[in-house]
N, C-alpha and C positions, 0 to 999 in steps of 0.2 A: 428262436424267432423265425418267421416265415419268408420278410421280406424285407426289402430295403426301399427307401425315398428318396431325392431330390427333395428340398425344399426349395420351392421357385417364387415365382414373384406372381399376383392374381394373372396378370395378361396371360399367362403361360395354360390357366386351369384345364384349359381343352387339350394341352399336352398330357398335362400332369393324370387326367382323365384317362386318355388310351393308354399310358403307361400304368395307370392302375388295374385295366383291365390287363394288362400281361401278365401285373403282376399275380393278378387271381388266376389266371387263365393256365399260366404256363405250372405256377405252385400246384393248384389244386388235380391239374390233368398230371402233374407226375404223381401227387398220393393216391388218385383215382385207378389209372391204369400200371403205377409201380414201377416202370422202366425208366431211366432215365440218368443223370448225374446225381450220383449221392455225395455228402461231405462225409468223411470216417474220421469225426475227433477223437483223439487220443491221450490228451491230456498235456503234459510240462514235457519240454524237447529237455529238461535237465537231467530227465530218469532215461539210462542206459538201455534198461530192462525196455520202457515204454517205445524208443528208436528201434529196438531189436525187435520187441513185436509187429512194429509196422513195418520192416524189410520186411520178416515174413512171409506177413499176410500178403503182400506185395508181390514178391517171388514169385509165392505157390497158385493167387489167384491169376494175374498179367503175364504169366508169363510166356505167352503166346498170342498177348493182345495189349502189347506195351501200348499201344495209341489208346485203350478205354483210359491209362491216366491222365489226367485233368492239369493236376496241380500235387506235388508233393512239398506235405509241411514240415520244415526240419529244424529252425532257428531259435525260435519261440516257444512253439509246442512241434506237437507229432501228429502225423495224422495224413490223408491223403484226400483228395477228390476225384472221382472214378464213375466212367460209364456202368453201372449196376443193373440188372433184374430187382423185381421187388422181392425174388426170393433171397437172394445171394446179400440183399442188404439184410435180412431178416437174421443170417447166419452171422454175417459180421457183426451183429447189435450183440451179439451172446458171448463175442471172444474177449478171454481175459483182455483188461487191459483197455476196452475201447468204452468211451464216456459216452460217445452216443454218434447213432446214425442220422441223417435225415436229408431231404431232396434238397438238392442246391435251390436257394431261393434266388429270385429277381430282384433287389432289391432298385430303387428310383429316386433321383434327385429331389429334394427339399426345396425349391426356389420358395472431392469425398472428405469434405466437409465434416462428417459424421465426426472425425476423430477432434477439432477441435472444437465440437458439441459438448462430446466428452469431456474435453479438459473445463470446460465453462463449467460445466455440472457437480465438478466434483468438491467436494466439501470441504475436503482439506488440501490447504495449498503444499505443496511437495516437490521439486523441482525434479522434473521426471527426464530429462536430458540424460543420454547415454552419458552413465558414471565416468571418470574418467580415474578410479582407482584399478590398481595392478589385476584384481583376481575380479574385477568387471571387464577390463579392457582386452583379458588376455582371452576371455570367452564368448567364441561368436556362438549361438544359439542357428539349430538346423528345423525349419519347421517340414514335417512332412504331410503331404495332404496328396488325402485318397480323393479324386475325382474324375471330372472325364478331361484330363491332361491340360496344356497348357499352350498358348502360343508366343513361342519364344523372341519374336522378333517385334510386341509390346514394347514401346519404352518404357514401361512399369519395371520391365525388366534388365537393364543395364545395370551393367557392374561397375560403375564408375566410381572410383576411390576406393571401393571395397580390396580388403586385403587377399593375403591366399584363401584357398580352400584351409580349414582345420583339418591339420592331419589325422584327426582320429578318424574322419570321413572312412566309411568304406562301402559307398556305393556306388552307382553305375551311373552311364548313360548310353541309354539301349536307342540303337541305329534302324534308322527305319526308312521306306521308301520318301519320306519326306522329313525325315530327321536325322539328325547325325549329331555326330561328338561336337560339332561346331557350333551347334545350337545353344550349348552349354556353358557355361557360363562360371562367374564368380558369385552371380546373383543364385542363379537355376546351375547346381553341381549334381543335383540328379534325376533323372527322368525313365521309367518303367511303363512299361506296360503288358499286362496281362490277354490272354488268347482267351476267352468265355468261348465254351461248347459251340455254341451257332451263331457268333459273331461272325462277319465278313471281313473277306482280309482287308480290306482296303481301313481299316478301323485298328490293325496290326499295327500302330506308331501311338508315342506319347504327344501329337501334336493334336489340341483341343478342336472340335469342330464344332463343338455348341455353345460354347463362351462359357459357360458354370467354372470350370475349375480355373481357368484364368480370372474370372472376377473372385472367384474368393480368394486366389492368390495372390493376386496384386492387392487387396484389399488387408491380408496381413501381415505383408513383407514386400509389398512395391514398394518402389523406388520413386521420390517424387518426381513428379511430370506437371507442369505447367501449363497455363490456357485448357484445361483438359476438360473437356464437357460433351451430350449428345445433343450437338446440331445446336450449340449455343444455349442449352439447358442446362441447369445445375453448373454451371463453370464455377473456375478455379482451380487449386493446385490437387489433382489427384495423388495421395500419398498412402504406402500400407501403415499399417500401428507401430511394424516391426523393421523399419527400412532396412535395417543392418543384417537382419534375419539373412540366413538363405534359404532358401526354399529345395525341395525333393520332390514333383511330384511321379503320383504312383498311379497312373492311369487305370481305375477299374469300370467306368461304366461310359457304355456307348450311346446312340438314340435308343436304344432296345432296352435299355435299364443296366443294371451293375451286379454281376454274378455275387452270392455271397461266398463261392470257388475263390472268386479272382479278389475279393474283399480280403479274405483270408490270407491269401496268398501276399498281399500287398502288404498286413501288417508283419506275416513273418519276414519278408526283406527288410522290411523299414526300423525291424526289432535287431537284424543284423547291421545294415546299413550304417546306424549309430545318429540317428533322428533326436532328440530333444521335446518333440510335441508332435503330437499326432492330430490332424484336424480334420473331418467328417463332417461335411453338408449334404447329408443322407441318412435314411432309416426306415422301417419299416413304416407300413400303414396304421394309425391307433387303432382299427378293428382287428389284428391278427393275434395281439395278445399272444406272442410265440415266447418259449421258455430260455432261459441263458442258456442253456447249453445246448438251443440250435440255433442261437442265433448268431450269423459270424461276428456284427463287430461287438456283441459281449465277449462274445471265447477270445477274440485277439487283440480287446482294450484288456481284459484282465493279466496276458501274458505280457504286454506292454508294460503295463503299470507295474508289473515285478520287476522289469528290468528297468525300471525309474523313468519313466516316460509318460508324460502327464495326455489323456485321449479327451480332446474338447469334441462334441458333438451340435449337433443342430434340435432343438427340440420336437421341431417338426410343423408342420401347416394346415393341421386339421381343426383347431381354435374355428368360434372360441367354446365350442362346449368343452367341460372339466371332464378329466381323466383317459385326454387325448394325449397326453404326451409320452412321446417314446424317447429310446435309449438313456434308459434309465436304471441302469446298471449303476450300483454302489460308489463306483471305481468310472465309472465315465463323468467329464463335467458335461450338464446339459445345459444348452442355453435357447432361451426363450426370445423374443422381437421386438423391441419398440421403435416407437416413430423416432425423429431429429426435430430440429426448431428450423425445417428448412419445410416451406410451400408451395408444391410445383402448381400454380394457380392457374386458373384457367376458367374466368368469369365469366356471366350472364348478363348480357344488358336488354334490359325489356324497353319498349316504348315508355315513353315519359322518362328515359334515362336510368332507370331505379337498376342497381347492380346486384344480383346476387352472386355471391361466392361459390365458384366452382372450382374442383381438382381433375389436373389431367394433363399429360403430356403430346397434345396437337399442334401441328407446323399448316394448317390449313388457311386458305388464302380468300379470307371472306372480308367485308365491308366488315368496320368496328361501330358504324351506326346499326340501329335495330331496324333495319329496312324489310328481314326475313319475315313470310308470315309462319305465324308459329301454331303450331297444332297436337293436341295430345293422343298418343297413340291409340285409345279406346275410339278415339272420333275418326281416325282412319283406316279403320280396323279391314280386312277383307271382306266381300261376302261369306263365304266359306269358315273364319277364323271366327275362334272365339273371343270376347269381350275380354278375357284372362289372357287367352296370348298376345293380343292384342294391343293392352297395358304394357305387357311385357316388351313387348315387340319383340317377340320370338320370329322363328324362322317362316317365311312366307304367310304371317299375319296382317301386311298391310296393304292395302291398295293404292298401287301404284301413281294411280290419277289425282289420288288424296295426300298422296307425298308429296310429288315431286315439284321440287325448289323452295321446302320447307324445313323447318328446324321442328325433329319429333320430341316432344317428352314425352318418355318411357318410363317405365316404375318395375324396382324389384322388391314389387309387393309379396310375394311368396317365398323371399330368401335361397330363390334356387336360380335365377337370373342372373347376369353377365354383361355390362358398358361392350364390351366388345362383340357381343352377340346384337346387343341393340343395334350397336353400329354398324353393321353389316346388314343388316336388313334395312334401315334406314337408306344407308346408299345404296342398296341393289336396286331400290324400289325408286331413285332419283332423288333422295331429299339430300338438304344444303349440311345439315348439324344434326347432332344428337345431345341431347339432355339427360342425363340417367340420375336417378334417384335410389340411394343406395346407400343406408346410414352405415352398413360394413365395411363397405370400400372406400369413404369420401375423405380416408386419410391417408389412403396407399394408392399414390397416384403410377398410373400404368400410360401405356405409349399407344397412342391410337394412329399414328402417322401423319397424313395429309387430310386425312378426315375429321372437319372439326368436331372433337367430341370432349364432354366434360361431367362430371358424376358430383352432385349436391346431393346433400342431406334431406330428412324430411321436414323438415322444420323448414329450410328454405327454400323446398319444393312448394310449403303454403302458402308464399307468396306468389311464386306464379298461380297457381291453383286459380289464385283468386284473381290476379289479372288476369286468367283467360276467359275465367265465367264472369268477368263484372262486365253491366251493362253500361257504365255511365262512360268506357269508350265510344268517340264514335266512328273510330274503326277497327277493324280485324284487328286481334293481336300481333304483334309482331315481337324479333327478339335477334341479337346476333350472338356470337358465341366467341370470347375476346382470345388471343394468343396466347400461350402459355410462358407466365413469367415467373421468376424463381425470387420466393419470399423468405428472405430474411431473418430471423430471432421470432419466428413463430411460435405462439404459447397458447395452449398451455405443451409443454414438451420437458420429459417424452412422457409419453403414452402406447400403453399395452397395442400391438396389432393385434385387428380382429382376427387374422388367419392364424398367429402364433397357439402353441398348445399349451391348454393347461393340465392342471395337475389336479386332483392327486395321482399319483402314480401308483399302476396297474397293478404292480408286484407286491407293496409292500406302503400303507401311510406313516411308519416308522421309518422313510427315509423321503425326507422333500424334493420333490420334483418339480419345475424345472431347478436348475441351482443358481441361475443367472440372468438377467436380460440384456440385449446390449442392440445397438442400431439395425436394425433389418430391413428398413420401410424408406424406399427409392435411392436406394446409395448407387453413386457412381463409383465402377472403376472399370478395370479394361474389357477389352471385350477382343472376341478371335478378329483378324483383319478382312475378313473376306467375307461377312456375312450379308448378305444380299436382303435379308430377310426383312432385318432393321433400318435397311438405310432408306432415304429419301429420295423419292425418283429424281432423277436428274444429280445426283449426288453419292459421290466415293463412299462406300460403309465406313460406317464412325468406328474408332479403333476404341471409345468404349460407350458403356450401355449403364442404364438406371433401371434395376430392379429392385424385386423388395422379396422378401420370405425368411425363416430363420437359418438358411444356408449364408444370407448374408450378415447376421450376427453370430455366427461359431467365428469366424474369422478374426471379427473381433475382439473377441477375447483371447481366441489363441496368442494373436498378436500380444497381446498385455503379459500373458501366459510366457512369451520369448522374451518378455522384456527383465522380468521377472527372473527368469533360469540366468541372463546375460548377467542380471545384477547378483545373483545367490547362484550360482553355479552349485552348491551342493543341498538345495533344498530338494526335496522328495517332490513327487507330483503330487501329495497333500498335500504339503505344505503350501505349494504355487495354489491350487485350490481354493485354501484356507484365505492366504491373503487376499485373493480376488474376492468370495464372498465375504466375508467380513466389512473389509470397506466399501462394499456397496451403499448407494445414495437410494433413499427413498423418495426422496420431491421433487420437484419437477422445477422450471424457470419460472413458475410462477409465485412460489414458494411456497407451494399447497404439495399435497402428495400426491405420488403417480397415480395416474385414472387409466381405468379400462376404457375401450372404444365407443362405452355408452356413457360413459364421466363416473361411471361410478366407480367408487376409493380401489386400487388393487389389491390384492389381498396373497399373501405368499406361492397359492396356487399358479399364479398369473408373473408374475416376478421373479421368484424364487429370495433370493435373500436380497436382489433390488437391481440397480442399473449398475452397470460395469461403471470403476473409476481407474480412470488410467494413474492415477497419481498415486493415494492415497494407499492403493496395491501394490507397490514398492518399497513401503515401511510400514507395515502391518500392525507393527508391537509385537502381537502374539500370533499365534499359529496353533490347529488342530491337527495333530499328526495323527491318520488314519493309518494305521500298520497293518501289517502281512496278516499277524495275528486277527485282528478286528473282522478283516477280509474274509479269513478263516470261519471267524465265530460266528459270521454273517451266512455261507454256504450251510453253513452247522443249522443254523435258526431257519433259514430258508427253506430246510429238509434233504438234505445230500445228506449220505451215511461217509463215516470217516475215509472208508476205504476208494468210496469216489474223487473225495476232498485229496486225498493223498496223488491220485493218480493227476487230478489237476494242478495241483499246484508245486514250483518248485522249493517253498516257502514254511514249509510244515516242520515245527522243531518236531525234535526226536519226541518229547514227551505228548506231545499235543494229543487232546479227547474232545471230542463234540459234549459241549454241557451235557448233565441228565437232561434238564428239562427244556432243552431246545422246543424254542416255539417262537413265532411269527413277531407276537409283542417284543421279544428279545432283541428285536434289530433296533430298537429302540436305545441301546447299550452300545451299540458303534460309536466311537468316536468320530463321529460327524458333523462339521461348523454346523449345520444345522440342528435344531430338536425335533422330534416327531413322535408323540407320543399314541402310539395305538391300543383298540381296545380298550377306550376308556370307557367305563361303566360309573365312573361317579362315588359307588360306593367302598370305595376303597382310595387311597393313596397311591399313587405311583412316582419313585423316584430314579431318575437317570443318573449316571456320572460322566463328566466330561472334563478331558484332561487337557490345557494349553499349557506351550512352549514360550520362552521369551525369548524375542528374537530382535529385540528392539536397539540392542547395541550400544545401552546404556550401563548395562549389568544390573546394579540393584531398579527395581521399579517396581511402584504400589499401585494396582490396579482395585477400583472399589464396581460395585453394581449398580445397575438400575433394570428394574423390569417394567416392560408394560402387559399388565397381567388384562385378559380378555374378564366380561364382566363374570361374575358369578362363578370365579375360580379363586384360589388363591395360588401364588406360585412363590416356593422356598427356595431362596437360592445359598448352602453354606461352603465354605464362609462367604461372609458378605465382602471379604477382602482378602488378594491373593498380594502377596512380598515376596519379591525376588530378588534373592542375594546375590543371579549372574546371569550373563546370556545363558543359554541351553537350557536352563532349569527347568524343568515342565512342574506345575501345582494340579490338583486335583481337586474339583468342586462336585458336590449334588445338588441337581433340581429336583424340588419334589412339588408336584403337582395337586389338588385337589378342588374339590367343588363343594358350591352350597346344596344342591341336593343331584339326584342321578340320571338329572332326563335330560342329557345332550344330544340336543335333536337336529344339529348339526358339527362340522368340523368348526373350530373358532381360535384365533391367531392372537400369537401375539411375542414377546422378543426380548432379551437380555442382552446388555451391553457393558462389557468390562472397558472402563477409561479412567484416564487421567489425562495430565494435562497436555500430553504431545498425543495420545493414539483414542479411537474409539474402535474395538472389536466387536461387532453385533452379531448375531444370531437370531435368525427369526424361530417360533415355537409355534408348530401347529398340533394340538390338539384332539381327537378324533375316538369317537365309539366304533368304529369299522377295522380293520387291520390291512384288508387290500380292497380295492374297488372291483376286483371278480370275483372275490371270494364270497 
């Protein structure tokens, strides 16, 4: 992979924009002219041999220029980061022993109520209360999370009640001109930060300066805090999923973006350190389509996950076109964004009283009567501007004299428009309000300040429409723009965000992408204390902040993810996996099924196996344990020759061969909750095998099937009944696939469910004539 993301919240996109342009900028000028920081993977820090080649190569190349190293990898795997020539990387790509070179990438952020959304959601009721048996109680869960650091002195972050640190802890807290050991805590036991090539020092500390990694971290392991809202919006008890958790964070990215060096570098500490769950609200762009094995956080969730360490990721913010979603590595959980039942509302009231429903987060200080004249941005257009930017109300489109002390409606008729572009042009030019119309954004409401602004849909932009052009007023339109108030058990919820990524995934439609959805769309939780940016003139910065992006559903689930380890301290990071997908919820409060942001049905691409259930993910029944082996057979099928596979992994029995007939469709044979059947051509059968575990705790238990087979296929599932004589027992089942004739002219879903009367285990089954979507 090339680069990394932030997933952020829409308000942010004009961030998110120059940070994209780095990201191209700074990648493509070091392949172009060759100099620069290269990454030199090396494979499993298990192989002796593998450590001995990279002192080597280290020795004989630095060693008269110890400052070109970067970052050396010792814990996890092997391998270093190094100022290089384009020639001097081209010689190290050839030395025994090294998996691959390639330029350090940029990698960029992804831009609370939400959790007892959850619990309403969930289908089956399960008393999800920290256990209070021996081998739950005696296990605190550590979550680690790679971002741009943390501010410690959050009340999210109090250790109050909390016990000691877990002696198994063996990580730091790295001292800095604005942090120290004191910052630390029982809550926050660790805190790092990494040095990137052309960072500034003043950026040298684990102390957050742009909020991201404090809101994801208080959002999966804060600590509750009361009255907590921004500037009286969204209130209530802000709380993480994981209150007992503690937290590690590992500081990799700056305003400049997040070296995939210091990426790196952060899971090999956090692989020593002795972390629990690794959580990533970051990734690369869906246009770079870069390979595992240049991409850091596949190279260092794979070493993770050998060492039993579950790596929850953020799906990404590029939605909603299909086969946007990234990190999507085998062995990474990815998660996808929905809305909550929660309405940051923000109405329209036109003459003659008639209200339309608006979204948006404004503190502006106008009349609630419709006293404003109101005007549509084409009818105020510049001379100079076009009728199209105009609408838009893009940048110095409108005339001044025709604004000012009016409320614009603007339209983002061309899908490339922006509420806070309008609104800035709107006020520059003297008008009272802004109106944005904007069927993608009107359900991820963003923060416009003192400015009153609000974003409707098009349907109920038809009604102004028609109150401006009807004649049987008889006066000028008018319209006020009402204060932003927070609604309630909103439905239908949740629903797909438009920015979240979907799938199919890039690599491979024989493994489903994303694997999860869970709250991403205006969650409150903390925020840095000093941010001046956010606050309200005449008023102290809010200690936190209401964004949206799938940065802020990774956390979510991690959090479930810790709660999970706290109750099964010896389940694998598949097995935590398996439970969370499985008991995912497909319907919504309405009791209809999840809908994408235009109401249509969601479909696996968009969800993955459905909505996180905090409950029902704690007593699963069954379990798919993805093994070492699978992993293995996976690199195999992927196209690695043995001897690469050897050098990566520390996990390789003695005996182990790459199938003969390794191919693409093979990944299909992973033991994966999910099914993905690729290269379907129709005329022929194709049959998977997939192996679950009982973990139900009852010992014997009869699990029987049910499929929802898509039209025009049929789907075998044997046996149609799996008996189990004990916990652990794994049973082994095939699905075999087929059709009534060969012309599948698209991907088409559909899902098996092993239950009885305490558990439902589901898998969703997608389908597909393609094998990857680059290919």
């Amino acid at each position: 992979m090339k680069g990394l993301f932030f997933f952020f919240s829409p308000f942010s996109l004009m961030f998110l924009y120059l940070l994209c342009i780095s990201f191209t900028a700074e990648t493509e000028a070091g392949l172009r002219n060759g100099d620069g920081v290269y990454i030199v993977y090396m494979g499993s820090a298990s192989s002796a041999a593998n450590a001995y080649r990279a002192q080597i190569l280290i020795n004989t190349m630095f060693k008269r220029r110890a400052n070109d190293i970067v970052h050396t990898y010792k814990h996890g795997f092997t391998g270093f980061a190094a100022r290089l020539s384009a020639e001097e990387a081209k010689v190290i790509a050839k030395k025994t022993g090294v998996v691959s070179v390639f330029p350090d990438p940029n990698y960029q952020l992804h831009t609370t109520h939400s959790w007892d959304f959850l619990k309403y959601q969930t289908a089956v009721k399960i008393d999800s209360s920290p256990p209070s048996s021996p081998e739950a109680g005696s296990y605190d869960s550590i979550i680690g999370i790679l971002d741009t650091g943390i501010w410690p002195e959050s009340e999210s972050f109090n250790d109050k009640d909390m016990g000691p640190i877990p002696s198994r802890w063996k990580g730091t807290c790295m001292e800095a001109k604005d942090f120290n050991s004191s910052n630390c805590n029982r809550k926050i036991i660790g805190a790092r930060f990494y040095k990137s090539p052309d960072d500034d020092s003043e950026y040298f500390t684990t102390r957050d300066v742009i909020g991201h990694g404090t809101h994801t971290s208080s959002t999966a392991a804060g600590s509750a805090v009361e009255n907590a809202s921004y500037y009286g919006v969204a209130s209530g008890t802000a709380k993480g999923g994981s209150p007992n958790a503690r937290i590690a964070m590992y500081k990799v990215c700056n305003p400049g973006g997040c070296a995939g060096s210091s990426i790196l570098a952060a899971f090999d500490d956090a692989i020593a350190d002795g972390v629990d769950v690794l959580s990533l609200s970051l990734g690369a762009p869906s246009y770079a389509h870069i390979e595992l094995n240049t991409d850091p956080i596949a190279i260092g969730a794979f070493h993770a996950v050998e060492q039993g360490i579950l790596v929850v990721c953020s799906a990404g913010n590029d939605g909603p076109n299909g086969g946007t979603v990234v990190n999507i590595a085998p062995w990474i959980m990815t998660v996808a964004a929905n809305t909550i039942d929660r309405d940051l509302e923000s109405d329209v009231v036109l003459g003659g009283s008639k209200v339309i429903k608006g979204e948006g987060i404004h503190f502006g200080n106008v009349s609630k009567s419709p006293v404003y004249p109101l005007i549509h941005g084409k009818s105020a257009k510049s001379a100079d501007a076009s009728e199209s930017s105009a609408r838009t109300c893009d940048y110095g489109s409108l005339d001044q004299e025709k604004v000012k002390g009016k409320i614009v409606l603007c339209e983002n008729f061309d899908g490339s428009s922006y509420a806070s572009s309008a609104r800035d042009e709107v006020k520059s030019k003297g008008g009272i309000g802004c109106i944005f119309v904007d069927d993608r954004t009107r359900a991820v409401a963003s923060a416009y300040g003192t400015f009153p602004t609000t974003v409707i849909d098009s349907k109920e932009a038809a009604e102004i429409f028609s109150y401006v052009n009807s004649t049987k007023y008889l006066q000028d339109p008018v319209a006020t723009i009402l204060p932003t108030v927070t609604v309630e058990k909103f439905t239908p919820a949740p629903s797909v965000a438009y920015f979240s990524s979907r799938g199919p995934s890039s690599i491979t439609r024989s493994i489903l992408k994303p694997d999860i959805t869970a709250p991403g769309v205006a969650i409150l939780a903390a925020w840095t204390g000093k941010d001046t940016s956010i606050s309200l003139e005449g008023k102290p910065p809010s200690q936190f902040n209401v964004i949206s992006g799938t940065s802020m559903a990774a956390p979510h689930v991690t959090a479930v993810a810790s709660l999970i380890k706290s109750l099964h301290p010896t389940w694998s990071p598949s097995a935590i996996r398996s439970a969370i997908m499985t008991t995912a919820t497909q319907t919504n409060n309405d009791k209809g099924l999840i809908t994408t942001e235009t109401g249509a049905t969601a479909t696996p691409y968009d969800t993955g196996s459905g909505e996180l259930s905090t409950t029902a993910s704690m007593q699963p029944g069954l379990v798919y344990e993805t093994t070492a082996v699978d992993y293995l057979n996976f690199l195999c099928y992927y196209g690695y020759n043995i001897s690469t596979i050897k050098t990566i992994s520390k996990s390789v029995p003695a005996n182990f061969t790459c199938p003969a007939d390794s191919k693409l469709e093979l990944i299909s044979t992973v033991n994966y909750p999910s099914i993905g059947i690729s290269g379907f051509k129709g005329s022929e059968n194709k049959t998977v095998s997939r192996t679950v575990t009982n973990v139900g705790g009852d010992g014997v238990a009869v699990y029987k099937v049910s499929v929802e087979t898509p039209a025009g296929f049929s789907i075998q599932v044997t046996p149609e009944k799996l008996q189990f004589t004990k916990d652990g027992e794994k049973l082994t089942y095939q699905v075999t696939v087929s059709a009534a004739d060969d012309s599948l002219k698209k991907d088409v879903f559909g899902a098996l469910t092993w239950s009885n009367a305490k558990y439902k285990v589901r898998s969703p089954i997608v389908i597909s004539s393609e094998t990857s979507t680059t290919n």
